[in-house]
N, C-alpha and C positions, 0 to 999 in steps of 0.2 A: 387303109387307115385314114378316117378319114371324121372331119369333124373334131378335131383333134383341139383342145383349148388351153390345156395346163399341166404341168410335165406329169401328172399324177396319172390323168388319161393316155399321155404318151407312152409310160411307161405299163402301162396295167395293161393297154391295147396290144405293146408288142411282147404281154407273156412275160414280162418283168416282175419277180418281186423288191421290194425295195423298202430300204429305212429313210428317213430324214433327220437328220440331228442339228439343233443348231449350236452356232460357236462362237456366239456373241458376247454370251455372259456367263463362260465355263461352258460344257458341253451336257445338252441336256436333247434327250430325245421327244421329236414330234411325232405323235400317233397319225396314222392315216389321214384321221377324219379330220385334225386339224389342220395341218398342211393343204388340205385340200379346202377347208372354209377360209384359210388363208387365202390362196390360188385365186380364189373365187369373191377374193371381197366380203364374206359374212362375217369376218374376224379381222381383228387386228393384228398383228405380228405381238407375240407376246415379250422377244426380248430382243426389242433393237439395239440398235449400238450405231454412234456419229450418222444415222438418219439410213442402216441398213441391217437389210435378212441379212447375218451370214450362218451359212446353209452348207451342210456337207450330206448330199444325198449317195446310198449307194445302193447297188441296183445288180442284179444279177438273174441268168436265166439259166435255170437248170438240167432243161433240152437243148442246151447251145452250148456248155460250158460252164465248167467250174469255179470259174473264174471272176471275181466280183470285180466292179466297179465306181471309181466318185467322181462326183461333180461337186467341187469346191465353187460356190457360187456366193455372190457378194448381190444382192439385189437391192434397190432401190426401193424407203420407203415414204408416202406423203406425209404433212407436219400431223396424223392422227394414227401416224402407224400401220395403213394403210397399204399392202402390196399396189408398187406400180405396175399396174397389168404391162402397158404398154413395153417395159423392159422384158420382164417375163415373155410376152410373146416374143420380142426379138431373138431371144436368147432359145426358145424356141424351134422359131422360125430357122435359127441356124442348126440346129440341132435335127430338124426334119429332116434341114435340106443336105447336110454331111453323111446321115446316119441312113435315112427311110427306114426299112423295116431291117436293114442287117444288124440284128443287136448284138451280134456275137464279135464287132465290130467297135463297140461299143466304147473303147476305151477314150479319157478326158485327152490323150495325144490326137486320137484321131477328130478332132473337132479344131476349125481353123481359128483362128486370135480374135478373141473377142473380150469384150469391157467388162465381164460380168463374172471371172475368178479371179479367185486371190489363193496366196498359197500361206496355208495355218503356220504360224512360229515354229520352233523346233519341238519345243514342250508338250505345246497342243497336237503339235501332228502325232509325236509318242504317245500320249494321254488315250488322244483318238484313235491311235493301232488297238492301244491296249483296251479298249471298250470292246472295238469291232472285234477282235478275235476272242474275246469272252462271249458275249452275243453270240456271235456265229460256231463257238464250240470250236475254235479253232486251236491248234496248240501254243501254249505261249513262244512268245520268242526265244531266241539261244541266249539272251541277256541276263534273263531272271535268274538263272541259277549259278552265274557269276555273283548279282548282286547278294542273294540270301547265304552263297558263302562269305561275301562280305559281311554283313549283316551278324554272323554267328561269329568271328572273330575279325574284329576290324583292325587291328592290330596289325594281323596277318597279310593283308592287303592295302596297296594304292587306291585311294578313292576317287584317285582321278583316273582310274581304268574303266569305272564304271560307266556304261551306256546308258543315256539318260532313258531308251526303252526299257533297258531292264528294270530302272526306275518307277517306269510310269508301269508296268506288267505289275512289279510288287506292289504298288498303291491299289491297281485293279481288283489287288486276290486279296485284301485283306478282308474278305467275308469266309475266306476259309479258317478254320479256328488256331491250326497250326501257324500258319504265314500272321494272323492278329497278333499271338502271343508272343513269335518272334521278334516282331514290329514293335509292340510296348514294353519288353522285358530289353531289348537291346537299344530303344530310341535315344536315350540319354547316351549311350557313347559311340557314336557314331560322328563323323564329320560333320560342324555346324553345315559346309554346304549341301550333303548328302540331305540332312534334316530340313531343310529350307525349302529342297526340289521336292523332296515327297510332301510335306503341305501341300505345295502348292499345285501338285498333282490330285492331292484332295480334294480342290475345289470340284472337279469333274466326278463326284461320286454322293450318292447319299447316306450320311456316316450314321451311326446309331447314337445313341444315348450314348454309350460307354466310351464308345472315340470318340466323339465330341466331347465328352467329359477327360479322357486325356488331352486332348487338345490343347483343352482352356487350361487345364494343370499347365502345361509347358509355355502359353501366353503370359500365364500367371507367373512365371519361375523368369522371366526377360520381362520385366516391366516397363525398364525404359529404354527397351532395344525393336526402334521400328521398326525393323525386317524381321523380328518374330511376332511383333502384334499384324504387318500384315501379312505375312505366311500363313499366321494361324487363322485371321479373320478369311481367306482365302478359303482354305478348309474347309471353315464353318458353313462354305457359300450354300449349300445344301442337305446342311444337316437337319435330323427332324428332332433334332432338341432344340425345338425352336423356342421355348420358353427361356432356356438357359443365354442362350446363343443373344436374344437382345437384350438379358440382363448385362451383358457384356459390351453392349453397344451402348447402352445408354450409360455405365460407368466409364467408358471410353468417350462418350459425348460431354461429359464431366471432368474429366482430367485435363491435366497441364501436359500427357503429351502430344495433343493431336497436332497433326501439320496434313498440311494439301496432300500427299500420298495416302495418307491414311481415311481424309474425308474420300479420297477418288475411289478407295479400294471399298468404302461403305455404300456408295451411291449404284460402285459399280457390281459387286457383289451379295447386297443387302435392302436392294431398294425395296424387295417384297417382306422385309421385316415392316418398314418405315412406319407406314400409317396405321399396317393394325397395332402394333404396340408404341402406339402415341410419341414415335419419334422423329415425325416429319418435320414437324414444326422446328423443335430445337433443332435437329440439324441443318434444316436449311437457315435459321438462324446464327448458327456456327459458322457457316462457311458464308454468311454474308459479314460478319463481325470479324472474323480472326483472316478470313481468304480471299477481300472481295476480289481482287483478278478471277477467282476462280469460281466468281455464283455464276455468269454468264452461259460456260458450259455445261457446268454442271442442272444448272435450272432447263437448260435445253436439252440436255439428257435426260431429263426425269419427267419431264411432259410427254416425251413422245412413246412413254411407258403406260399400258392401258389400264394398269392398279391405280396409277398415279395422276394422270391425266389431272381429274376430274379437282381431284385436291389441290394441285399444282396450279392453276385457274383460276380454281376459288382463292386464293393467297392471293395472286394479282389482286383481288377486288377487296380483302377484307379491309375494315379500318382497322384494325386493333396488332397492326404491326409495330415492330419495335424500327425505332429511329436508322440502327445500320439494316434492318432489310427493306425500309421506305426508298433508304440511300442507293441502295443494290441493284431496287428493284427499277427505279428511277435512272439508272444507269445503262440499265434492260434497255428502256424503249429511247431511251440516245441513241447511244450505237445502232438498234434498229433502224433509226432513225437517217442516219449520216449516208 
């Protein structure tokens, strides 16, 4: 093995197949070619997060073992989004040098302590069981069928018996038509925090028209209850009613209820709505008027975004800012500054 540059070759050379999903901004899968124009510098990381990949690759050989494997990987990226090669190869280089060719070996214990994983929330780790074993045609866990007994008489059952995977399993399935109709016919009386955790297990899937339009019914029904405007805006993170979905943002960019949770859950789940439906502007003007504590992050969050970049920049320069994002932005290059 040999000539070896970026885990994509590492893993192809030794008879691997593998996925990459990232888990920065909800969990959304990377196709080969991308991951590997990444690797390579021809791309930019499409959804950084605090200035890094996080990256859950998993990899399995089918002449070695049935047995799959991940590498929870946190990678470092430049201020353009830009894979740091040079970590990448470290992480690597350890990797050759633990593993060589034994891939049956393969597991993320057997690799020695290094700077370069992190271990997913509770949520997301369930979330991400419940993908991978969809994907892979695996059987759901022993949890879901606790939960969708709860689900048909809640009455009948403690909701705090439930396992938040059997959670994340029934968010997974609801493309099958029985487990949807369950879900929408029983949502309303269920435990507000049962209700809460499935949104936000939402956000990890792409919902259609029709959940998405329940959704926004149930956003709609808690007006001025944050943790359902952001549960549900969670949800929405990749839904393809994408039409509806920023009418919703931009009446929420309008209202008296926003506060700093709710800008962080739009920046941080909806940045790809922003500019094409002309809501960049007002909200970054929002969160320099109503949150300035909070433009500094947030504006460094959304540059290092390669939708946004470009517009994000151009603001710096434009003259026809208003007075609190002059004030903001002027704050910006202070701090840089000190």
């Amino acid at each position: 093995m040999t000539s070896i540059s970026t885990l994509s070759e590492f893993l192809l050379q030794s008879g691997c197949q593998y996925r990459v999903y990232d888990l920065g901004r909800a969990i959304r899968k990377l196709d080969p070619q991308t991951f590997l124009d990444i690797e390579n510098n021809r791309k930019a990381h499409p959804y950084p997060r605090l200035g890094y990949a996080w990256l859950a690759v998993l990899f399995w050989n089918k002449q070695l073992s049935h047995q799959q494997y991940i590498w929870f990987l946190k990678l470092p990226l430049d201020e353009q989004g830009m894979l740091v090669s040079a970590a990448r190869n470290h992480f690597l280089g350890i990797v050759l040098e633990a593993l060589g060719k034994q891939m049956d070996n393969a597991s993320p214990d057997t690799l020695p302590e290094h700077p370069y994983g992190f271990v997913p929330g509770q949520q997301q780790m369930a979330d991400f069981n419940a993908l991978v074993r969809k994907a892979m045609k695996l059987p759901e866990s022993e949890h879901l069928a606790n939960v969708q007994a709860y689900i048909r008489a809640p009455a009948d059952q403690e909701w705090q018996s439930l396992a938040l995977q059997g959670l994340a399993d029934l968010a997974a399935s609801l493309d099958d038509p029985k487990t949807r109709q369950l879900f929408i016919s029983q949502f309303t009386a269920l435990h507000q925090q049962v209700q809460l955790t499935l949104l936000n297990s939402l956000e990890n899937h792409q919902l259609d028209v029709g959940l998405s339009e329940f959704i926004l019914a149930q956003m709609a029904a808690h007006p001025t209850q944050p943790a359902w405007q952001i549960a549900g805006l969670r949800a929405l993170s990749q839904s393809q009613a994408d039409g509806l979905v920023a009418d919703t943002l931009s009446k929420l960019l309008q209202g008296e209820q926003i506060d700093s949770d709710l800008l962080i859950t739009i920046s941080g789940r909806h940045w790809h709505r922003l500019l094409p439906h002309d809501l960049l502007s007002p909200y970054i003007n929002l969160v320099a008027e109503h949150t300035p504590d909070l433009f500094a992050p947030v504006f460094a969050d959304l540059v290092r975004l390669p939708q946004l970049r470009t517009a994000m920049l151009a603001m710096l320069r434009s003259t026809d800012k208003s007075p609190a994002l002059t004030q903001a932005i002027g704050r910006l290059f202070s701090e840089q500054q000190q």
